[in-house]
Every structure is written in C-alpha cells, then in structure tokens.
N, C-alpha and C positions, 0 to 999 in steps of 0.2 A: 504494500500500500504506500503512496506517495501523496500528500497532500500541498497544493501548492496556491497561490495567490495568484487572482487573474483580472485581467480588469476587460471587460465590454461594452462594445459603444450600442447605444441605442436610441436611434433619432438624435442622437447627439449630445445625448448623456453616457456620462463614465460612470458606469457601472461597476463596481470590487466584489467579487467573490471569491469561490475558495472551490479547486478542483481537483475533488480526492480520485486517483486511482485506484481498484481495487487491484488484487492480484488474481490474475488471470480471470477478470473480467467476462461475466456471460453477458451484460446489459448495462444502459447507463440511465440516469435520473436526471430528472431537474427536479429541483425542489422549492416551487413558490412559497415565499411565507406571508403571513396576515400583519397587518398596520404598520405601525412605522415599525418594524423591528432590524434586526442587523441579519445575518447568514444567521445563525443560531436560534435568532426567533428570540431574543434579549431585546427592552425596551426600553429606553431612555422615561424615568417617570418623572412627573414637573416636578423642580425644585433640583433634578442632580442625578437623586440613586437612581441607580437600574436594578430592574428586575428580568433575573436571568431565567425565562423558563426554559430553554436548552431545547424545544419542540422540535426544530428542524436538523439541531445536531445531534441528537439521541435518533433521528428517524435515519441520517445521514450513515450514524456509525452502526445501524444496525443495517443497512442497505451494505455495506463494506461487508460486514461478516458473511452478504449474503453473495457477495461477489458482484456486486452492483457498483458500476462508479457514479458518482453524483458532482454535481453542479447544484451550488445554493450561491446565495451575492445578498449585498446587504440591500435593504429599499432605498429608493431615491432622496437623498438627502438623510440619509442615515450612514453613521459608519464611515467607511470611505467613499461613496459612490453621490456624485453630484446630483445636482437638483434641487428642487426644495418640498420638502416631503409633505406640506401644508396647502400646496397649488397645483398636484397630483392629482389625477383623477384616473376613475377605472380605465381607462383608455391608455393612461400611462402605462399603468400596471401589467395590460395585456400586450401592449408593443415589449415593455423589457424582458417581460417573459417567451414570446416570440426570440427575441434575440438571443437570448440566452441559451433555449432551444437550437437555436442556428449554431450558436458558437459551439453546444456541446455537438452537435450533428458532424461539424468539420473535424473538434476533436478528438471527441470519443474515440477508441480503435473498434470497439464495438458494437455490433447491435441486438438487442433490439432498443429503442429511445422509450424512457417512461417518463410520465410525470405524475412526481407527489404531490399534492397540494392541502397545507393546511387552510382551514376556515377563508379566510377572502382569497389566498394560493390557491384554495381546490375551484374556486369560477375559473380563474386562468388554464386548471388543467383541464378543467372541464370542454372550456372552448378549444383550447387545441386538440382534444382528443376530440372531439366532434370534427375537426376540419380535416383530419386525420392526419393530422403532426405528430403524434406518438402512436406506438405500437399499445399501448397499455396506460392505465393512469389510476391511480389511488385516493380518493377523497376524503381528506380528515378534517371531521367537525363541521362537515356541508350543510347548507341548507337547500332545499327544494322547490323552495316559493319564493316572491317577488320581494325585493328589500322591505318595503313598507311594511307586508305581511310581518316578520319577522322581526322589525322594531316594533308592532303592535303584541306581538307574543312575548317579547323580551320584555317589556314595559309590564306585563302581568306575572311575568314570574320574578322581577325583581323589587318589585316595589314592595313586597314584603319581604324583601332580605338585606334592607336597609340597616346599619347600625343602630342601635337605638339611639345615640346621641343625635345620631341625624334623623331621625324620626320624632323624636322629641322638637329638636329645632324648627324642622318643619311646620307640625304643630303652633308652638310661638306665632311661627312668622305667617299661620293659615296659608302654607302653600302647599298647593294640589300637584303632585309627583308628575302626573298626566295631562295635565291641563300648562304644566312647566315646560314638556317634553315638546305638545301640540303645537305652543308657543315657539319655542325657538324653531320647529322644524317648517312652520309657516314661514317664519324671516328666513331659511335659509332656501326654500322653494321660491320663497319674491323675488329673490336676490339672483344676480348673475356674478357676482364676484366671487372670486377662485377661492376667499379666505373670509371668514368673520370674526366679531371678538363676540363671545356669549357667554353671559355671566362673569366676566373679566380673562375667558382664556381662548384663546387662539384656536380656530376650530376650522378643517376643511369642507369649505363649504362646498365643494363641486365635488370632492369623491361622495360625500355624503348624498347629494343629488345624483349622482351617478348609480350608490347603493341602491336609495330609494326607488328608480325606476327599473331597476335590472330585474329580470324571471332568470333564472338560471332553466326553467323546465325546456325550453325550447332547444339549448346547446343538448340536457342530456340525453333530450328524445332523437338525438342525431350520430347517438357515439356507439356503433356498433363496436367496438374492441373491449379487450379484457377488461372490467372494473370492480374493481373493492373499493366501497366505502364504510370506514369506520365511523362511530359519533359516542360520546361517553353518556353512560345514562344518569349522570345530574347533569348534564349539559344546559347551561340555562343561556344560552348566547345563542344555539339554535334549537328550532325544535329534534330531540331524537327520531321521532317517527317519520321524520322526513327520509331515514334509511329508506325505509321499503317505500316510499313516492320513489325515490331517485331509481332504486330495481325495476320498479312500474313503466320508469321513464325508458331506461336504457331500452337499447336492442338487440345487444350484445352480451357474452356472457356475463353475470353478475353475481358476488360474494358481497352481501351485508350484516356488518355488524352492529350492537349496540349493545358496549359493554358496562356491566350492571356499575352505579356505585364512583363513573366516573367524570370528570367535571369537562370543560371546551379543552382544558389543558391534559386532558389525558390521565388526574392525581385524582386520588380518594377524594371524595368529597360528600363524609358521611351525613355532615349536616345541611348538605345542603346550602350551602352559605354565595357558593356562586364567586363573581369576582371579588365577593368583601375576603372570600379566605385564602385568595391565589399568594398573597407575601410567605402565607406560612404554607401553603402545598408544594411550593415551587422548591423548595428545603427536600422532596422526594425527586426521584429516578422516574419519569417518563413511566408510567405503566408497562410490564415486561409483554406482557398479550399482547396490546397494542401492537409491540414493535415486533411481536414475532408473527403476529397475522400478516404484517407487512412484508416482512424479508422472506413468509415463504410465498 
C-alpha cells in the first residue's frame, strides 16, 4: 500500500487529496464526502476545534484491506483544496466529483471504478453511477426523497433532542423551533445570493437551495449496476427507511442495509441523542459491520 498527496483541477479549482494504492489492486474508489469536511470526513467546528469523525478514512482503510484503491480530496475551500466552501453549491460538488472520477480513471492501474458516497457524497455517487461512470457505487447514510422532504423529517425528529438548556431558553425567548427553521428557509428561497448571515452565522445559501430542490429518486431509478446502501438505524439526518425506496428505485442488482442502534455517523447511539451526542460518539471506531459490509 502506498498513500500519496495529489492535487486536481476542477473547472478551475485545486483540489488536494490523498491516493492510496492498495496492493495488488482488484478495483478502485472515489470516495465523496458530506459538508464542509476535509478527505477524512473531519470538520472545522465555529470557534476552532474540529471534530474528527474519520467516516471516509475508516471507509478508505477498510476498502485497502479489501484490495481496493481509493481516491478521497478534501471539499472546496476546506483543507488544502481552493475555493470557498460557503458559495458552493450542489453543482460544484458534482463537477469535483466528476473530476476526480476522471483523475482516478487515468490513474488507477485498475478496474473496475466504484464510488462511495457518504450522506451528500452518496447524490454524487448516485449521479454518476446513473450516467454510468462507475462500475458499482455504495451509499452511506442516503436519502430517497426530495431535500425539503427530508428537512421536514429532520425538523421532527430533532426538535425533541434538543438540550435542555436550549429548550428551556427557547421557552424564555417563546421561540417556535419550526416556525424559526420556516423563517430562515423563506429568506434563503427569496434570496439569490450565494451566502447569508442567519442568526449571526455565515450560512450557504445556494447549496442549501440547491439541497432543497434536488429528488435524488430520478438518478436512482437510472442506475442499473451493483449497489449497496447502508443507513444507521438512529439515523436522524435521514430517514432509515429510505433503504428499501432507494432498492425500489434501483434497476440493478441491490444489497440494503439498516443497521440496528446506529447514528448518520455510523456510532452507537443508544439514546438517541442524534447530532447533540456526535463530540462524544466520534471518541469510537467507525462501526466494524459497517465497514465490513463495505469491503466485501
């Protein structure tokens, strides 16, 4: 195995990633990841710290043992790779991932080309594998339904997983969780500008309009090749049962899972707690299932 630094142009952004060889190689990966994060799937949180979930490098080094090479790069304006990660929109995402695709295509010494895609990576893998740019693709933590759907689903399963201090405050202050959410999401529908400020923080207003109109159903009603999708069953970022829509959807062979107990991020998540408990889940190893449903 050989892991090495690589930088890719895309529309005209420089891209940094990380391209590990496996040894003696049956296939290779790209590996999209979700939000601003870097190759590893680590997130710069306001204020400083980051928070390392390891999602695409625990999925990375378990595609290695499988004799899989991969290609992951960090998001635009994250990391090393230019841009500015707040004036992005889904269309950036799907070009750098084309590219990327391309670069490992010329790379690779082998074939067949897959892609992994966690949570907003798996629309990316989704579309190419509908266009038929990979031979195979994997979705982790996907959704099925149209963005809005799925802020409307999020918004009810988290509004009671709030901390209490911020439930209490809210209280105080008579504000309506849903009627907060309805709000900003009207300003950033009115709006054509790439970026807004909402509630004093910096917020992408055009991926998020970009989210909001996207069906993913139509890419996976087009992807006749291999696909497995995984989703953790406390997943509360998307619905689990979207598994078997997306099997519904495909046309091609399909493996769905929904594994009992576990969160968007792959970690126990007994209580239920959703993103309030990701600081202390992300202190665990990647689910072992997960990643062995993956590599076989």
């Amino acid at each position: 195995m050989t892991a090495e630094a690589v930088r890719i142009s895309s529309d005209g952004c420089a891209l940094a990633g990380t391209f590990t060889e496996a040894a003696d190689p049956v296939a290779a990966a790209l590996l999209p990841g979700s939000g601003r994060v870097d190759r590893d799937s680590d997130v710069r949180l306001p204020g400083g710290p980051m928070r390392r979930t390891r999602v695409t490098r625990a999925v990375a080094d378990a595609l290695t043992r499988a004799r899989v090479s991969t290609l992951r790069c960090d998001k635009r304006g994250v990391g090393g790779s230019g841009g500015d990660c707040l004036r992005s929109g889904m269309g950036d995402g799907l070009a750098d991932a084309r590219a990327a695709l391309a670069w490992l295509a010329d790379r690779a010494a082998v074939r067949p080309l897959l892609v992994v895609g966690h949570s907003e990576g798996a629309w990316y893998a989704a579309r190419l594998a509908a266009d038929d740019q990979a031979a195979g693709a994997v979705l982790l933590s996907a959704a099925a339904r149209p963005g809005a759907d799925v802020l409307a689903w999020q918004a009810e399963q988290l509004a009671t997983k709030l901390p209490l201090p911020v439930t209490l405050l809210l209280r105080v202050m008579r504000t309506d969780v849903h009627r907060l959410q309805r709000r900003n999401l009207e300003r950033i529908l009115a709006s054509e500008d790439a970026e807004l400020r909402l509630q004093g923080q910096r917020v992408n207003a055009r991926w998020t309009r970009d989210f909001i109109a996207h069906d993913p159903a139509p890419d996976l009603a087009r992807i006749t090749v291999p696909l497995l999708a995984v989703t953790g069953g406390a997943d509360l970022q998307v619905p689990p049962q979207d598994v078997d829509a997306i099997g519904r959807l495909a046309r091609g062979p399909f493996e769905g899972h929904v594994v009992a107990g576990l969160s968007h991020l792959f970690r126990p998540d007994p209580r239920g707690q959703g993103p309030k408990g990701y600081r202390r889940a992300v202190r665990q190893p990647v689910n072992a299932r997960v990643l062995d449903l993956i590599g076989g």
